[in-house]
N, C-alpha and C positions, 0 to 999 in steps of 0.2 A: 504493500500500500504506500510504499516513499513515493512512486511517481504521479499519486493522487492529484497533491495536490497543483501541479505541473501539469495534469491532463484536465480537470477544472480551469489554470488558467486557458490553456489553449483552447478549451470548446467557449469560455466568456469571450475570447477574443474573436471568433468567429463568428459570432452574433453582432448584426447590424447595431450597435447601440444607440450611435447615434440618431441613425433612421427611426428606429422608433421610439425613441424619446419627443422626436420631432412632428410623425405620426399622432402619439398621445397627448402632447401637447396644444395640435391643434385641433384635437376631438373636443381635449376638454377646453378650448377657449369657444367653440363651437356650441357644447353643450351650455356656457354661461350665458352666453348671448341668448340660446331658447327660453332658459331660464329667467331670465330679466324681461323678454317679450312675452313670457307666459304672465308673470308678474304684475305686468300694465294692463295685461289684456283682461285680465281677473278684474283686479283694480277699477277698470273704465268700468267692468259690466256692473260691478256691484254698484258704483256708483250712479250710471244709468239707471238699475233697478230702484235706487230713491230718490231720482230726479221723475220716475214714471208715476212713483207711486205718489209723490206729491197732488195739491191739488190740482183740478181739471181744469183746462185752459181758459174755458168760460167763466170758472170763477174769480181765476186771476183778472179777464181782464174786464168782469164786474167791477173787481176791488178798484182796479187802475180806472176807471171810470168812475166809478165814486170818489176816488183823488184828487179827482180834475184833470184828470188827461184826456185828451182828446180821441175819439175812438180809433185813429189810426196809428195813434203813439201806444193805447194800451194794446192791439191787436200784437205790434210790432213785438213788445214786449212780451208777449206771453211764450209760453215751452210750446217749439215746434214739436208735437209726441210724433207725428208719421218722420221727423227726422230722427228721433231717438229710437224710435224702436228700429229705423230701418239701419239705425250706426251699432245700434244692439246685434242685431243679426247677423251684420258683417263682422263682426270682434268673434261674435260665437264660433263662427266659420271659421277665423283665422286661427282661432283656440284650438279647435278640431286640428287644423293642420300645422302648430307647432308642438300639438301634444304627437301628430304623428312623428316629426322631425324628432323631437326626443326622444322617441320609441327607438326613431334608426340609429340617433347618435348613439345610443346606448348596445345595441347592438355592433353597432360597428366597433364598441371599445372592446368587445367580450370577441369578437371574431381578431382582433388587432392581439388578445392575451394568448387568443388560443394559436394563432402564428407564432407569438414567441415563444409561446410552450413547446410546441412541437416545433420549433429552431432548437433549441435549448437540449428538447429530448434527444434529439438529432446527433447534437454538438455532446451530449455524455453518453452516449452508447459504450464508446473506449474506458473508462470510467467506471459502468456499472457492469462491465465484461471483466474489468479487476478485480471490484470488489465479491460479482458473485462467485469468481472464482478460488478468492481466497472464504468466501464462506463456505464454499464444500471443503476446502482442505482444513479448514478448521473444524467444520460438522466430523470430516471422517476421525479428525482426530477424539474430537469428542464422542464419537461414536462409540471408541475404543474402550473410553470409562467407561461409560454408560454401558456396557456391556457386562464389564467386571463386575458393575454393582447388582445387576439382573441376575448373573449368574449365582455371584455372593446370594444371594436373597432365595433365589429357588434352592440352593445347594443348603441353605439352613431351614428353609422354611417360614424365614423370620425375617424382620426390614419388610413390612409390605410394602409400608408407605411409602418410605424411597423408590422400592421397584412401580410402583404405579406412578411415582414423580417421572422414574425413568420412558415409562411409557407414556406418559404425555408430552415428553419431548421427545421420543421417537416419530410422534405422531406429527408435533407441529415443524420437525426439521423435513417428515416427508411430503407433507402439506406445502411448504417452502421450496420443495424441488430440489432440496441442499441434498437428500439421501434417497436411495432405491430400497427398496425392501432386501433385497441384498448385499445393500451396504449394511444393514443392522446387524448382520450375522455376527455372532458372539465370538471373541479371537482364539482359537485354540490353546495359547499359553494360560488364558483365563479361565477358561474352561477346565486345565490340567492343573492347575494352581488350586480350583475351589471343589475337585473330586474329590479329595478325602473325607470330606464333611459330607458330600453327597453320598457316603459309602457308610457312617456310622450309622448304627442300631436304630431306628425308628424317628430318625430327624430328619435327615435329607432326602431329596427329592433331585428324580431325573433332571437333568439341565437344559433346556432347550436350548436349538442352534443359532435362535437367534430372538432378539428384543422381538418380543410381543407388543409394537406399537395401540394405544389407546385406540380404543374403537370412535370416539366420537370424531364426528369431523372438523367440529369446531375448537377445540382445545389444542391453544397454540405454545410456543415454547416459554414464555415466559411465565403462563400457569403450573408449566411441567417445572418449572426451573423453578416457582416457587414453593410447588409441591413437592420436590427433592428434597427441599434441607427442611421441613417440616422434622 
């Protein structure tokens, strides 16, 4: 794993960064601007809605008439409503089509992630080709204990607990891909090591050839790993 960190930089360096910094930057200056046009457009209509609901134009320009305005000055004065409702309607429409423009920009951010993800995934293939390589050579090493201690455990009949630890990480290192069921086979030297216990008067028990991984298929290694040193 020394060349890790060396193959991280070279896959960062191969990603456009600046492009899409420059991309996302002008999504998101893109999305404030809908933002602040969604803002006024709200704004106007509420406002509109209690300019309508105000009094009725005839009563206004009763009132301006009883004031002493002249009937052409209070007409003048009174709320045009066929122009309110009709600047109503237009705002509504244009709400409709900056709510859809935020739809897209938002869209377009999560299609911009998902490029640089699958860049990125692209750029650490080398990478996670090391690391899961060194996790099988570590599984099999660990496989090795974990085997001694299954055997230990059937050859006295005693330790369940660890042996059932053991088979929960049998089960989540082959869930993992890290081991084959062939890989769990128990090491001969282990096996030859915990015979004689398997051969005294009414304690031990045949050995199986290999870890008896957990049956469940969701119990992963770190259950098992916790279940071991119980």
């Amino acid at each position: 794993m020394s060349g890790l960190a060396a193959m991280i930089d070279r896959a960062v360096s191969s990603i456009d960064r600046d492009g899409l910094s420059a991309r996302k930057s002008a999504l998101d200056a893109e999305r404030l601007q809908i933002d602040q046009a969604i803002a006024q457009a709200e704004a106007r209509i509420a406002s509109l809605a209690g300019e309508l609901a105000a009094e009725a134009p005839a009563s206004s320009v009763a009132q301006a008439l009883l004031a002493g305005d002249s009937a052409g000055e209070a007409v003048a004065l009174a709320p045009n409503r066929a122009r309110l409702v009709e600047e109503r309607e237009v705002l509504i429409e244009a709400l409709r089509e900056l709510r859809a423009r935020a739809e897209a920009n938002r869209y377009a951010i999560g299609e911009l992630a998902n490029e640089a993800r699958g860049a990125i995934g692209e750029a650490t293939k080398p990478a996670l080709a090391e690391l899961l390589a060194l996790a099988k050579a570590e599984a099999a090493a660990l496989v090795g204990t974990l085997g001694a201690i299954h055997a230990l455990s059937w050859a006295t009949g005693c330790h369940v607990t660890e042996r059932s630890g053991v088979a929960r990480i049998a089960a989540g290192l082959m869930a993992g891909g890290l081991v084959t069921v062939d890989g769990l086979a128990i090491a001969p030297d282990a096996r030859a090591a915990v015979q004689p216990l398997a051969a005294l008067p009414c304690i031990g028990a045949a050995i199986p050839d290999r870890i008896e991984p957990a049956s469940g298929p969701n119990i992963g290694l770190i259950a098992g790993l916790v279940a071991s040193q119980r």
